[in-house]
Backbone as a chain_set.jsonl record, in Angstrom:
{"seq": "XXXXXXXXXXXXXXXXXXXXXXXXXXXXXXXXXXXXXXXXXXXXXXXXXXXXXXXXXXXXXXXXXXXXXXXXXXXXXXXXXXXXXXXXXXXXXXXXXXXXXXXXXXXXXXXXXXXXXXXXXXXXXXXXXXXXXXXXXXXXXXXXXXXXXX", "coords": {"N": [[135.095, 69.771, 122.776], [132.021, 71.853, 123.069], [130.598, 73.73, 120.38], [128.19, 75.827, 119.378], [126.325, 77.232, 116.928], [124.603, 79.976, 115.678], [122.826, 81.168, 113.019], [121.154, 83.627, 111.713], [118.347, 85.274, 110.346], [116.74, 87.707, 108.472], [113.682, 88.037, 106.288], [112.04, 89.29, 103.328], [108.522, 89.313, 102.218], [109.466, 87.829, 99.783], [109.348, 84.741, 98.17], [110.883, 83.913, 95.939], [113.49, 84.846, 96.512], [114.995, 83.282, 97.772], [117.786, 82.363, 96.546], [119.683, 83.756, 98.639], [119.225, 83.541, 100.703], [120.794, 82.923, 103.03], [123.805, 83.778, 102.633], [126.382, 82.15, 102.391], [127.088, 79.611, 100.386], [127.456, 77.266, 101.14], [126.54, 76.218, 103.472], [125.222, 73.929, 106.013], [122.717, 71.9, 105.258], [121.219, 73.757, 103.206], [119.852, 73.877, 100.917], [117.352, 72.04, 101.63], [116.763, 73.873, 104.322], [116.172, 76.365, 102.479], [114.306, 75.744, 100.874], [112.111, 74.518, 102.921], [111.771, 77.51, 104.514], [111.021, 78.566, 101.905], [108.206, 77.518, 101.66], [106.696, 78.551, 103.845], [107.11, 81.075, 103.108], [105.051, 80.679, 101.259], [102.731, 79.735, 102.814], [102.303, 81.634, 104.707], [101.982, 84.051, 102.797], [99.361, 83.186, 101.705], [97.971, 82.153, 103.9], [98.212, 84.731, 105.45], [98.892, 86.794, 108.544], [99.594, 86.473, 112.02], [97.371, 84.579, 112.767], [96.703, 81.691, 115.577], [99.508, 79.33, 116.376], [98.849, 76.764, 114.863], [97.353, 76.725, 113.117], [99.307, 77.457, 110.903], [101.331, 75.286, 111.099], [99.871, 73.171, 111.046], [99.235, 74.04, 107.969], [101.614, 74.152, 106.882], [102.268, 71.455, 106.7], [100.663, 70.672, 104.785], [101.23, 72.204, 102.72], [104.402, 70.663, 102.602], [103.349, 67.987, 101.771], [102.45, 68.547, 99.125], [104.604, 69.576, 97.507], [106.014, 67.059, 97.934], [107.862, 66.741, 100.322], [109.48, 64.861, 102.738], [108.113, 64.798, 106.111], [107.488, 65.171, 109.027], [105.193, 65.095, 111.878], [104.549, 65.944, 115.064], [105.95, 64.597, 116.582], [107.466, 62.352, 119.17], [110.066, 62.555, 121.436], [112.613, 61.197, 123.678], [112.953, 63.081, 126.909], [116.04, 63.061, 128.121], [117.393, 62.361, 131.474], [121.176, 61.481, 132.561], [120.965, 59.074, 131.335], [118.532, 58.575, 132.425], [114.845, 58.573, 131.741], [113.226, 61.469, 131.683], [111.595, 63.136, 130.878], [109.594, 63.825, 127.559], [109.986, 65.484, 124.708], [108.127, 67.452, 122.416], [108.323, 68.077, 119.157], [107.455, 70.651, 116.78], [107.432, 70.086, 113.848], [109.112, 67.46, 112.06], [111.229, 68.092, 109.209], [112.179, 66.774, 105.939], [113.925, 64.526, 107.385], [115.222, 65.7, 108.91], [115.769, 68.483, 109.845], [114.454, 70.226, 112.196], [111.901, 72.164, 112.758], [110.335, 74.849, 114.19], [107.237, 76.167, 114.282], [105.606, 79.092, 115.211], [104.076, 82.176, 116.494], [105.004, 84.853, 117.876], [105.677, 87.894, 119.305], [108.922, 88.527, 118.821], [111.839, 86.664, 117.626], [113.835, 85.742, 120.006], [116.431, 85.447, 122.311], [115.665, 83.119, 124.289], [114.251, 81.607, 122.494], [115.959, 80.597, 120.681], [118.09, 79.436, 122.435], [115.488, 77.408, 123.254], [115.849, 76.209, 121.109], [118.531, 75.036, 120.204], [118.306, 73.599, 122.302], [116.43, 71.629, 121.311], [117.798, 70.268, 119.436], [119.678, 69.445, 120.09], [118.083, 66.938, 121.702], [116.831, 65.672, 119.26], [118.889, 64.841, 118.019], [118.87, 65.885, 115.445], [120.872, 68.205, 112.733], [120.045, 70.688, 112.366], [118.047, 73.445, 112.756], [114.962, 75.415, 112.269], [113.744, 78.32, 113.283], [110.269, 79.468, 112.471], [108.301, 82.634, 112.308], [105.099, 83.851, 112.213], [103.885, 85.91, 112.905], [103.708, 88.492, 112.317], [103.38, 90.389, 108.386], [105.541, 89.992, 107.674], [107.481, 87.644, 107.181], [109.323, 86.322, 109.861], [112.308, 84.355, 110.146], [114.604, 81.951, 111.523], [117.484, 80.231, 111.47], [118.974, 77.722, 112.701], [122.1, 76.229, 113.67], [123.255, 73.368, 115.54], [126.612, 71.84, 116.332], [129.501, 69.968, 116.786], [132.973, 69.891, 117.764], [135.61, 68.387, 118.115]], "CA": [[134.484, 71.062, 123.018], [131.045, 71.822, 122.02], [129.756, 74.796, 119.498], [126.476, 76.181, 118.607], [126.158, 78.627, 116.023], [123.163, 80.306, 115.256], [122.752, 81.685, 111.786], [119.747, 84.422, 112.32], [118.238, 85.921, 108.935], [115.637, 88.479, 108.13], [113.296, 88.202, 104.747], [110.793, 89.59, 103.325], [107.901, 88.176, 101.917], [109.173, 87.204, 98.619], [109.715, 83.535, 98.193], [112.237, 83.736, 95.082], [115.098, 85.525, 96.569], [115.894, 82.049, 98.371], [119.294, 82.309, 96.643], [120.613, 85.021, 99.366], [118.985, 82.99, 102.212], [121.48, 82.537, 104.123], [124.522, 84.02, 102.376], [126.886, 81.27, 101.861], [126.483, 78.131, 100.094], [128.447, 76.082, 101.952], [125.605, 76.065, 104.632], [124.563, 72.761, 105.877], [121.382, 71.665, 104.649], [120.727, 74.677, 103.032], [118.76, 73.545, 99.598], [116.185, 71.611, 102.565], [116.021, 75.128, 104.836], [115.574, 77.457, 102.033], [113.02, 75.064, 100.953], [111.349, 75.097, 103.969], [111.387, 78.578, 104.315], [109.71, 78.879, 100.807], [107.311, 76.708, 102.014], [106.557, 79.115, 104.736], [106.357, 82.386, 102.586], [103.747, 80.828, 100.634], [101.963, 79.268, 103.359], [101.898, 83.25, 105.249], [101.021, 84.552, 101.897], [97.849, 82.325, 101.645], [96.736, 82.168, 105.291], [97.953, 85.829, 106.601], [99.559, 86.884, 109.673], [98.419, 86.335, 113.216], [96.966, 83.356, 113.607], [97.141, 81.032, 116.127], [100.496, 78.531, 115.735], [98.513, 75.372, 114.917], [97.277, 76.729, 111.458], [100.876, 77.686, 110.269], [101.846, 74.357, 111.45], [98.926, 72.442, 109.618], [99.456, 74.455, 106.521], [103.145, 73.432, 106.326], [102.682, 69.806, 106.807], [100.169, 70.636, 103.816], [102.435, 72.352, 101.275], [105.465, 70.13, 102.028], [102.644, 66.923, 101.053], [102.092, 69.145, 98.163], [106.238, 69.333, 97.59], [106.97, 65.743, 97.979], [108.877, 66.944, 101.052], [108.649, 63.979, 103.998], [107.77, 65.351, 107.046], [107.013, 63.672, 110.225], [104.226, 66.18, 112.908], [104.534, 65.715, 116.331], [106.721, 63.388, 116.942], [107.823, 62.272, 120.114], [111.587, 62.401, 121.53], [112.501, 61.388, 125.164], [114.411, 63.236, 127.606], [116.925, 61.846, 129.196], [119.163, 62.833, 132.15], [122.328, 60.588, 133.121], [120.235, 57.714, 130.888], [116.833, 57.824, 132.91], [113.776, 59.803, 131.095], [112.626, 62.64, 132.494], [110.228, 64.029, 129.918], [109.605, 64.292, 126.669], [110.1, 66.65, 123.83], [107.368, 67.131, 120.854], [108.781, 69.356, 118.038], [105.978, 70.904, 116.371], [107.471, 69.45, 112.448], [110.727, 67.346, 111.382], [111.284, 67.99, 107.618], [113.423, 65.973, 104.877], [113.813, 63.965, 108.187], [116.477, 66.201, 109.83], [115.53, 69.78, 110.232], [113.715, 70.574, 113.238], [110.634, 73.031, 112.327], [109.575, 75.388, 115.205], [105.926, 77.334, 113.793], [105.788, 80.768, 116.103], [103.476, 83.796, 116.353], [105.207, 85.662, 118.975], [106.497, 89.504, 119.403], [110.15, 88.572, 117.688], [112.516, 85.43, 117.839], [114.716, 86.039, 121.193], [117.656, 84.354, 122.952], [114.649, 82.117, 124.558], [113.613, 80.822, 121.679], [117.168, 80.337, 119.793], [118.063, 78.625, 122.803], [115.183, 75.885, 123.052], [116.147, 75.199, 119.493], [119.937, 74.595, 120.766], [118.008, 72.266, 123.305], [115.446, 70.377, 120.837], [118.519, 69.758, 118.078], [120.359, 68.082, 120.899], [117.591, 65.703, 121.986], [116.744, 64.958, 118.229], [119.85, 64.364, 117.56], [119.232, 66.388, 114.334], [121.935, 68.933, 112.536], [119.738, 72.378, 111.381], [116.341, 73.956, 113.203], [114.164, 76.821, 112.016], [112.412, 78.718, 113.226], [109.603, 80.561, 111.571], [107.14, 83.368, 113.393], [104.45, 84.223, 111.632], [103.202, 87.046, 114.239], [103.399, 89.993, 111.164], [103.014, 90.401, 106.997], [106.825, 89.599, 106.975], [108.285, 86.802, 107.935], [110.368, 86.044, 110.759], [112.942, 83.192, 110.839], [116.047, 81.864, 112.008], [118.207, 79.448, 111.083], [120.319, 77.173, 113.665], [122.713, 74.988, 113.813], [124.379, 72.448, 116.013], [128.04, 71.493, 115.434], [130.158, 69.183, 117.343], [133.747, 69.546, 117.613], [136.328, 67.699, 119.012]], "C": [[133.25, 71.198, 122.141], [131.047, 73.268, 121.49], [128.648, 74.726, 119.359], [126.777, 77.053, 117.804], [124.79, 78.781, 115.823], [123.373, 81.554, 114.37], [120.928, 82.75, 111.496], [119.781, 85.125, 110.546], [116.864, 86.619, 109.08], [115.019, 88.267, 106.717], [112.188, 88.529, 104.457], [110.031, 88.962, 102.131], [108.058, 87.54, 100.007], [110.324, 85.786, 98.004], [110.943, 83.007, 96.966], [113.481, 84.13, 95.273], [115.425, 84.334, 97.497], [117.296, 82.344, 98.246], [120.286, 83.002, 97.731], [119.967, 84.519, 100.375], [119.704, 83.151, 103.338], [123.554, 83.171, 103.474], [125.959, 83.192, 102.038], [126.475, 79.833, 101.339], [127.286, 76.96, 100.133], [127.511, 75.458, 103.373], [125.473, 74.516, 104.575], [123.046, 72.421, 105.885], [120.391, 72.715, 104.126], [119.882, 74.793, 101.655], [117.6, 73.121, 100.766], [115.649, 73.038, 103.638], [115.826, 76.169, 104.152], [113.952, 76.976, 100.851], [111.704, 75.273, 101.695], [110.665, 76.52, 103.919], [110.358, 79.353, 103.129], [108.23, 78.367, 100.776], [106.72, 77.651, 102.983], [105.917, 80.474, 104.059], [105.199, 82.184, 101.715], [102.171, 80.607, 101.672], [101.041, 80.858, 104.021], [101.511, 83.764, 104.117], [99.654, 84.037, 101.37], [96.758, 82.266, 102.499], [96.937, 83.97, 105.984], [98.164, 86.078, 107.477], [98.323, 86.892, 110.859], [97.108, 85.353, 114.078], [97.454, 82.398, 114.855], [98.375, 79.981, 115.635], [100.368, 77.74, 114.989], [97.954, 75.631, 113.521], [98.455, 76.577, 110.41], [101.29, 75.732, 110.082], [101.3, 73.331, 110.215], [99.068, 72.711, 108.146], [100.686, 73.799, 105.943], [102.904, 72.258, 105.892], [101.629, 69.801, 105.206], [101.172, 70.61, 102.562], [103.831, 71.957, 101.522], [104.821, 68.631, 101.818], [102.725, 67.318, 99.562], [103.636, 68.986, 97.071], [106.444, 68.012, 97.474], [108.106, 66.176, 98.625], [108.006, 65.914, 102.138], [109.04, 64.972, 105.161], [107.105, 64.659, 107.921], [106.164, 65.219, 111.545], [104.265, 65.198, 114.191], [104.944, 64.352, 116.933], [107.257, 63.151, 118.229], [109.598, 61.925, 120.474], [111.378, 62.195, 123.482], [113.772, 62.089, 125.397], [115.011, 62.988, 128.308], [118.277, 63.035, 130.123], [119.642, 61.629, 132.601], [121.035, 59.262, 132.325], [118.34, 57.534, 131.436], [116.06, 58.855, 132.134], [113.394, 60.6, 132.02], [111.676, 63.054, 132.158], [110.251, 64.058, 128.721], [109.41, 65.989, 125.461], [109.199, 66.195, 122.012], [107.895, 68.426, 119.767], [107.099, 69.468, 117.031], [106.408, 69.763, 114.1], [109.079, 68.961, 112.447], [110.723, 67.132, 109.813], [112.284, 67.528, 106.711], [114.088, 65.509, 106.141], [115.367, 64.034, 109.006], [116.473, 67.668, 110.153], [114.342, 69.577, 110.877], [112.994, 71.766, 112.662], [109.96, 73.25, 113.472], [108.239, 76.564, 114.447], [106.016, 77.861, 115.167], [104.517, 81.432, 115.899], [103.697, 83.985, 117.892], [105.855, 87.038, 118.471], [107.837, 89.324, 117.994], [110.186, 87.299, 118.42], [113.354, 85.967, 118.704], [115.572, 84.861, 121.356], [116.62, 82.991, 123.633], [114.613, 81.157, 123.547], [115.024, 80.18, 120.693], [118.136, 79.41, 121.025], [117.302, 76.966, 123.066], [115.319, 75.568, 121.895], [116.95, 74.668, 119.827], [119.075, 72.982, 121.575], [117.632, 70.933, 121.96], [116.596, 69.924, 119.369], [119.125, 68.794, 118.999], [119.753, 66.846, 121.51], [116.757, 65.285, 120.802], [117.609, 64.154, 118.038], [120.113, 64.933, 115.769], [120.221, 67.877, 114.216], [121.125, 71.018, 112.907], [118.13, 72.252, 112.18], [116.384, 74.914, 112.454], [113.044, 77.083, 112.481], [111.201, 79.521, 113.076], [108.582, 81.193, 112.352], [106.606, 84.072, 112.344], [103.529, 85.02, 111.758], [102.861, 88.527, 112.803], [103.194, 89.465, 109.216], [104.327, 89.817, 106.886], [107.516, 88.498, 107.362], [109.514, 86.501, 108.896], [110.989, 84.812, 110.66], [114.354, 83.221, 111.317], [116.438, 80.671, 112.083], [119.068, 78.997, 112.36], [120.595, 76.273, 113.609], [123.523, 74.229, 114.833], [125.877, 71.806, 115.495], [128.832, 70.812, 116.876], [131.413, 69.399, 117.217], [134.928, 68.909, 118.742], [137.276, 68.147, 119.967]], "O": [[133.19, 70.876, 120.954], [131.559, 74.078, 122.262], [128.026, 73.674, 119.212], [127.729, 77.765, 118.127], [123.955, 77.877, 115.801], [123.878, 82.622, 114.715], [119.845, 82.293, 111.13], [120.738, 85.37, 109.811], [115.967, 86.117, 109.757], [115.865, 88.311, 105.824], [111.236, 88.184, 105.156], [110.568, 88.287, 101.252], [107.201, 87.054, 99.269], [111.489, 85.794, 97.609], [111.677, 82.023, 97.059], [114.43, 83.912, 94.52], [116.451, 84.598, 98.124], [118.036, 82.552, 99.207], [121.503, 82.825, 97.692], [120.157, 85.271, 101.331], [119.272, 83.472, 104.445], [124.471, 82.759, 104.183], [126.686, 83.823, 101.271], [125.644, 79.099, 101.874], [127.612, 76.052, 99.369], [127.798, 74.487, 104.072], [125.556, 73.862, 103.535], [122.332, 72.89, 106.772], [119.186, 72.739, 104.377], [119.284, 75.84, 101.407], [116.763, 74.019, 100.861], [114.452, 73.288, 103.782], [115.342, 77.121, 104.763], [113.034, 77.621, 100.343], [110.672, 75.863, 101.375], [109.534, 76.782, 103.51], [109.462, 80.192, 103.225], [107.325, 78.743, 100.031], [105.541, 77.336, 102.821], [104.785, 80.922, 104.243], [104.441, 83.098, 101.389], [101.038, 81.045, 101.471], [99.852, 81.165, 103.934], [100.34, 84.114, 104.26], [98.999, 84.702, 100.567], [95.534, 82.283, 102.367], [96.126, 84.456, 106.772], [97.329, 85.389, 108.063], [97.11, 87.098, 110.875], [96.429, 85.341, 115.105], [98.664, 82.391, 115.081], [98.307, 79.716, 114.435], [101.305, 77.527, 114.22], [98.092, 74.709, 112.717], [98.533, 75.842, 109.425], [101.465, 75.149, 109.012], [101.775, 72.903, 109.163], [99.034, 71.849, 107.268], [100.798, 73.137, 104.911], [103.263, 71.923, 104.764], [101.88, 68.856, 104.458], [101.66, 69.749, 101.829], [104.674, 72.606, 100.903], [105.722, 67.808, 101.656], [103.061, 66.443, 98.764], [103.632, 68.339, 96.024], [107.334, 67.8, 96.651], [109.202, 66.169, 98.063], [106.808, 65.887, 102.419], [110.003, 65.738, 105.171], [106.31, 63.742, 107.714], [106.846, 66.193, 111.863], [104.051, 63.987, 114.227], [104.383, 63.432, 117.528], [107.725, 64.245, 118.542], [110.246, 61.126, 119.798], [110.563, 62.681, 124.266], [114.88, 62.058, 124.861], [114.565, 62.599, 129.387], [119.204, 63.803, 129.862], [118.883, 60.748, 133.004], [120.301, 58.662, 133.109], [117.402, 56.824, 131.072], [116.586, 59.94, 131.886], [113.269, 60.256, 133.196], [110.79, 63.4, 132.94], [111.372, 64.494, 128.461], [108.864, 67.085, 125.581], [109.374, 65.392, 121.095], [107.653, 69.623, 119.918], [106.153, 68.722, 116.776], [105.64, 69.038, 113.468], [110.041, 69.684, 112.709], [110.265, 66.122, 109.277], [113.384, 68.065, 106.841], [115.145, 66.134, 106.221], [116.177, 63.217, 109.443], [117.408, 68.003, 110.88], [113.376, 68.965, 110.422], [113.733, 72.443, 111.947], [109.179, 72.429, 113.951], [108.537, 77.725, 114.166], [106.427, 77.205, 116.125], [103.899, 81.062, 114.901], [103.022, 83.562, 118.831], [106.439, 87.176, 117.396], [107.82, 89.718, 116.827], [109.416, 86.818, 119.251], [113.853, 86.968, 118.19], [115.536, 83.749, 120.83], [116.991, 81.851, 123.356], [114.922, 79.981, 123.738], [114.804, 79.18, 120.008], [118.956, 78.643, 120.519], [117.859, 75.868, 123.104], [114.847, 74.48, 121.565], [116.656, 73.482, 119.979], [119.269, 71.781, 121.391], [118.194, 69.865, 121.718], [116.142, 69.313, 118.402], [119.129, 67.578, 118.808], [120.435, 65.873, 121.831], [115.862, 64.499, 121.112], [117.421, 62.947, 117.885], [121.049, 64.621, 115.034], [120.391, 68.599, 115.198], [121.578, 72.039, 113.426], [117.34, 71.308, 112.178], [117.407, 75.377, 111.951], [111.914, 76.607, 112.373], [111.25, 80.5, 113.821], [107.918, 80.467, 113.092], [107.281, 84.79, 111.607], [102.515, 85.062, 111.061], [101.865, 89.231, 112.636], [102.906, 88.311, 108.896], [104.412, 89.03, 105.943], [108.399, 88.804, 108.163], [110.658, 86.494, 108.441], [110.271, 83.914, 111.101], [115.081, 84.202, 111.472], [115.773, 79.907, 112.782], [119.767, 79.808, 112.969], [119.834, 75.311, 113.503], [124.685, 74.629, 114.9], [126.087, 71.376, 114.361], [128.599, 71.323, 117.971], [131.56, 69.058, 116.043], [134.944, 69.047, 119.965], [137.833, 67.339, 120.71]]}, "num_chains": 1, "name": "protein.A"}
C-alpha cells in the first residue's frame, strides 16, 4: 500500500526560528530542508518578492555554492509508463542530492502544486520535496514527503 504525506508549514521571514520548522525532529531529512529553507529566507530577503521564478532559482543554486551544499540545476529524469519513456521531467533544483527543490511565485501553494511534487518525488526516486513561493514579503513553503509502505 502506498502513502503520501504532505507536511505543509507557514513561516515568516525570519531565518533563525528553523528549530520549529517543522515541529518534530524525527522528520526525515529535516537538518537538509530546514537548511534549504534558510537558504531561501535569505535569498527572499536579498532579492525581494515577486520576481520572476528563474531569479529565486539562480539565487539558491548561489547561496547553497556559498553553503557547501551540492546541488545539481536542471537535471533531467525520464518518464516512463509500463517501461517505455514518455517524457521527461526537469526539477527546477536537487539539493544534498535528495530533496527535490520546486522555486514558485504563484497566488499560494494548492493541491496542484502539492500534487506535482507527489509526482516529481516518484520519478526521482527521491524521499523529501519543497516547495518554496516567493510571490509575497513572507515566505511560502511546503514540505513533502513520499513514504512507501508495505
Amino acid at each position: 500500500m502506498n502513502t503520501d504525506k504532505m507536511e505543509t508549514s507557514f513561516s515568516a521571514v525570519n531565518p533563525r526560528q528553523s528549530a520549529s520548522f517543522c515541529g518534530s525532529s524525527d522528520l526525515l531529512l529535516k537538518s537538509e530542508t530546514e537548511t534549504i529553507i534558510g537558504c531561501a529566507f535569505d535569498v527572499l530577503n536579498e532579492l525581494g518578492h515577486g520576481l520572476l521564478e528563474k531569479p529565486y532559482e539562480n539565487a539558491l543554486v548561489v547561496e547553497f555554492h556559498l553553503r557547501s551544499i551540492r546541488c545539481e540545476q536542471q537535471r533531467r529524469y525520464e518518464v516512463l509508463y509500463k517501461t517505455v519513456k514518455v517524457g521527461e521531467y526537469v526539477p527546477d533544483l536537487i539539493a544534498f542530492g535528495c530533496v527535490v527543490v520546486d522555486t514558485k511565485v504563484i497566488e499560494r501553494i494548492t493541491d496542484h502544486e502539492l500534487g506535482q511534487m507527489l509526482n516529481y518525488l516518484k520519478i526521482t526516486g527521491h524521499p523529501v520535496g519543497l516547495i518554496l513561493n516567493f510571490r509575497r514579503a513572507r515566505l511560502e513553503w511546503k514540505r513533502v514527503v513520499k513514504t512507501n509502505h508495505g
